[in-house]
Residue, then its C-alpha position, 0 to 999 in steps of 0.5 A: x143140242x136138245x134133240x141129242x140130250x133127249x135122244x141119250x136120255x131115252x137110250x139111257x133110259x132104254x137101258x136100265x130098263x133092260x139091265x133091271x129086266x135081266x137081272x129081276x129074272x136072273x134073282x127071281x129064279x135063284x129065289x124060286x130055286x132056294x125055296x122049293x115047291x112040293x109036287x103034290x102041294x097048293x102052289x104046284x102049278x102056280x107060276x113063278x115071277x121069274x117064269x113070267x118075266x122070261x115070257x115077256x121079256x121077248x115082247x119088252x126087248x122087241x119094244x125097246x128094239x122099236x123104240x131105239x130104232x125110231x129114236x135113230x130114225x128121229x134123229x136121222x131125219x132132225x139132222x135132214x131138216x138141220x141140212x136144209x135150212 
């Protein structure tokens, strides 16, 4: 039973990460649209923190892919070991 109460913490924990993710982009775009740069300005070429986090979040969603994939595959082989004794 603890291996199941892990194995749903982690998978609620994966979530949230994501959820935060997702929704950190989506208000650091509205911010950096509300208050607009000048082309010719200091900050032109400065990137915004929603641009950034768009970048990673491929490299976030492919962790937390791996990280849920080997939770599955760590249960998978708990309920094997469970089997056979």
């Amino acid at each position: 039973m603890t291996n199941l109460n892990t194995m749903v913490g982690i998978v609620i924990g994966l979530m949230i990460i994501v959820v935060v993710s997702y929704l950190t982009t989506g208000v650091g775009e509205q911010v950096a649209n509300a208050l607009p740069v000048n082309a010719t300005g200091d900050f032109a070429n400065v990137p915004t923190g929603a641009s950034i986090l768009e970048t990673n979040m491929a490299i976030v969603s492919i962790t937390i892919l791996i990280i849920i994939i080997s939770v599955g595959i760590g249960a998978i082989r708990g309920l094997q070991n469970k089997g056979n004794e």
